[in-house]
Structures are given as C-alpha cells and as structure tokens.
N, C-alpha and C positions, 0 to 999 in steps of 0.2 A: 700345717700339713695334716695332724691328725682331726683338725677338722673337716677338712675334706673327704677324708677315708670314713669319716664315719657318716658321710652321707651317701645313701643306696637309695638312685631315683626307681631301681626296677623294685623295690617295695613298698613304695610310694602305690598305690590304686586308686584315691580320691582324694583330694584336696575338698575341702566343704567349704561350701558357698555362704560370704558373711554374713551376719542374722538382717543388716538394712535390706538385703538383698532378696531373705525369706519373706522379710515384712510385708516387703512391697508386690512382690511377683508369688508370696504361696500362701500368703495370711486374709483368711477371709473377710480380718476385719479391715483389709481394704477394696474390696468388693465394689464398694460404690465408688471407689476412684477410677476403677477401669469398666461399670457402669457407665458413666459421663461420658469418659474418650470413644470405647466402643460404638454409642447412640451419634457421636458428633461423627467419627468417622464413616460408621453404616451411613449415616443419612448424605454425605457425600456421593459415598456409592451410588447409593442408591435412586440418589438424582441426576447424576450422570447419570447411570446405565436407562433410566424411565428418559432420557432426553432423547436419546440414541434409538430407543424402542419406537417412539411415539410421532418423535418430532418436537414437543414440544415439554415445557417445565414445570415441574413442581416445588423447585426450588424455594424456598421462602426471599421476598422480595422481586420474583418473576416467575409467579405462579400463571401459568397460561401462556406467556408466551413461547411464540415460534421460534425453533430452535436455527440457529444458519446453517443454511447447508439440509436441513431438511431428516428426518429421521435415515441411519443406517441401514438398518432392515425391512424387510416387508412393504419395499417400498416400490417395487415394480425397478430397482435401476441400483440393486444393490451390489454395495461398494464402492461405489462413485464419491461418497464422503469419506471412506477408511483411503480413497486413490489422494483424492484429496489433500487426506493427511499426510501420505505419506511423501507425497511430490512438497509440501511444506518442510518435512526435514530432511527430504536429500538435498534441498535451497540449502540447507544450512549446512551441508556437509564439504562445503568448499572455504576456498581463504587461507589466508596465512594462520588463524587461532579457530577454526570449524569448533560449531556447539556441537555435531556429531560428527561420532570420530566414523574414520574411513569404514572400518569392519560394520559396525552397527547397518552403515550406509548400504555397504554390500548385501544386508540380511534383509534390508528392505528394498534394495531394487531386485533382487534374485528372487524372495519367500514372499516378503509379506506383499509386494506389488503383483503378481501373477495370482496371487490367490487372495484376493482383495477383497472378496465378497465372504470367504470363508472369515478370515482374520476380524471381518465386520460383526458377525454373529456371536463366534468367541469372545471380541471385546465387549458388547454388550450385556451377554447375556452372562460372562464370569460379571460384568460390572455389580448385574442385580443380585444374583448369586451370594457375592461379597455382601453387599450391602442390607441383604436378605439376614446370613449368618449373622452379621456383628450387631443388627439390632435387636433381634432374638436371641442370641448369645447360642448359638448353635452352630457346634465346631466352632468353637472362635479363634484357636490359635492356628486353625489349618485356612480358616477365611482371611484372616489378618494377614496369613502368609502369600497367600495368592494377591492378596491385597499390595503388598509389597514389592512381589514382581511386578503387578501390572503398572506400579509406582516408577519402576526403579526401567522399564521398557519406555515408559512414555519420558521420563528423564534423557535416554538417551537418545532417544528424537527429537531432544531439542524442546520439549514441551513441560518446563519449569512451573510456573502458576502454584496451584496449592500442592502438589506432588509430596514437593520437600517436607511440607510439615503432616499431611497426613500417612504421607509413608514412612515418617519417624515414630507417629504416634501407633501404627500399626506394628513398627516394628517391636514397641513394647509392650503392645497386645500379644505379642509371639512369645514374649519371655514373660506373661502373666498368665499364660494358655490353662493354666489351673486352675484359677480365678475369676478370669474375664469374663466366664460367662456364667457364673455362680448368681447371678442375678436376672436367670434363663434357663433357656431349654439345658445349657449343661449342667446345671445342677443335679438332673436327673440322669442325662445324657451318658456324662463322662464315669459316674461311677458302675454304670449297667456297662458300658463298652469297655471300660478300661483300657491300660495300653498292653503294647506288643511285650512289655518286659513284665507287668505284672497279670494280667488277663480281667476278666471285668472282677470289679470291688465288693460288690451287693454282697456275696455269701462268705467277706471274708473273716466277718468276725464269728459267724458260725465254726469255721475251721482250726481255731484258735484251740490251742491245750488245755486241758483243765487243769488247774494249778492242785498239787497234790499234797497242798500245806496243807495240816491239821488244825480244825479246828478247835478257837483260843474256849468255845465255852467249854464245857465238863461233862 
C-alpha cells in the first residue's frame, strides 16, 4: 500500500524517450538511414503524382509509357480518372466482409464524387509536392505526414498495392522529422525556422550566459 501512496502521476511531466529511440529518430549519425527511405519513398511520390500530371511514366522499368486512363489534370475532361477511382471503391463497399467500410463510402459518394475534378488536382499536385519534399529533404516530417494521409485515404478505398509499406516508411520519417532531412535543404532549413516551442535556432548560442568562473591562470 505505501507503495502506491508514494506514487504522484500529477508530478510526473516527462517520461524520456529511451536512448535506441534518440539513436535512431534524433542522432545525426543516422542521417543516411533516413537518407535512403526518404529518396525511395520521394521517388514513389513523385512518380505517381508526374503519372497523374502528364499521363504518362517516369518510373524506372516504364519510363515512357502511357499511363491508363490517361492523365488527371489538364486534360480537357478533368476528373473523369479521380470519377473513375472513386466508382472502383464504392464497387467494394458492398458484401458481407466490404474492403471499404460504409462511412468512408459515404465521404466519396457525397465529397469526393461531386467535386471530382477538384479532389483530382489535390491528389496530384499534394502527390508531387510530397515527393518534391522528401527528396530534397525539405519539410520532411510535414511532407512524410501529408504522405501518410494520402497513404492511409487511398487504403480506405480499397487501394492496397504499395501503400502499406510506403506509408509505414513515412510514418518513420514523421518520428525522424529532426533528421530526415539533415542530408538537405533542412539542414539549413529547420535550424533558421525552428519550431513553435523553441523559435528559430541560428542565434541561440549567441544568447547563452557567460560563465562567471574564474580563471585557473594567475
């Protein structure tokens, strides 16, 4: 019993996060770990959203070819491919075990079908955007984040494929957002903007005390 009494959660403020945990998500000397994912993920992006854009691919292994269904945008008949998609996962929102669930269903016969041509531009151009960010490592943990939504939207329509594993890998780009793009533009980026709890970094060691030891010589 008096162990219980002597635990007080309201003086509890932070729990710290274990050192594997600094190592990997705040230690620059892993840098080029999320390097790698970042470059593998961006260039997903960013071959989607250039497919959507154009019509056609830059993917490596279908470089040039024409995309189905024909580009999204700027196409004289836009949104006819986002209609497209989206009459694909209401297909699946029927049956006794539906890959998408009722609500989801509802937010694309009600939003995203009536404004199909808007939703078309969005998805593209957040595609390039993303893919834009996390190869230049610019914003990376806010790119990775947006990354994730449009992962975890296209999951619930029913649209499995590489989703799953690049919106896990992005999801650890969100919890490396310190580091991830240390091998890029935020190297310079994040310490001039800094965040909302500390304001930018540049002049902070200027501001620092000057230590009022005495000097050991004579």
């Amino acid at each position: 019993m008096r162990q219980f009494q002597a635990i007080q959660p309201r003086t509890a403020t932070q729990i710290s996060e274990p050192p594997i945990a600094r190592f990997l998500f705040a230690d620059t000397r892993m840098a080029w770990l999320w390097l790698i994912v970042r470059l593998y993920v961006g260039y997903e992006w960013i071959t989607a959203g250039f497919e959507k854009l154009t019509g056609h691919s830059i993917a490596i292994g279908s470089f040039g070819e024409a995309a189905r269904g024909g580009p999204w945008v700027f196409s004289g008949h836009d949104g006819a491919a986002m209609k497209g998609f989206v009459a694909g996962a209401l297909a699946q929102a029927t049956g006794a075990h539906p890959a998408v669930q009722g609500w989801y269903a509802a937010f694309l016969q009600n939003v995203a079908l009536p404004n199909a041509a808007v939703f078309a531009y969005v998805i593209t151009f957040g595609e390039i955007l993303v893919g834009l960010g996390l190869i230049f490592g610019a914003l990376t943990g806010i790119a990775a984040f947006f990354g994730v939504f449009m992962n975890l939207n296209f999951m619930l329509a029913g649209a499995v494929s590489i989703n799953p594993v690049i919106g896990t890998l992005a999801l650890f780009l969100v919890l490396a957002w310190r580091i991830g793009g240390y091998y890029g533009i935020d190297r310079y980026l994040l310490p001039l903007l800094g965040t909302p709890w500390t304001g930018t970094l540049v002049h902070k060691d200027e501001t620092k005390p000057i230590s009022n030891k005495p000097s050991l010589a004579s």
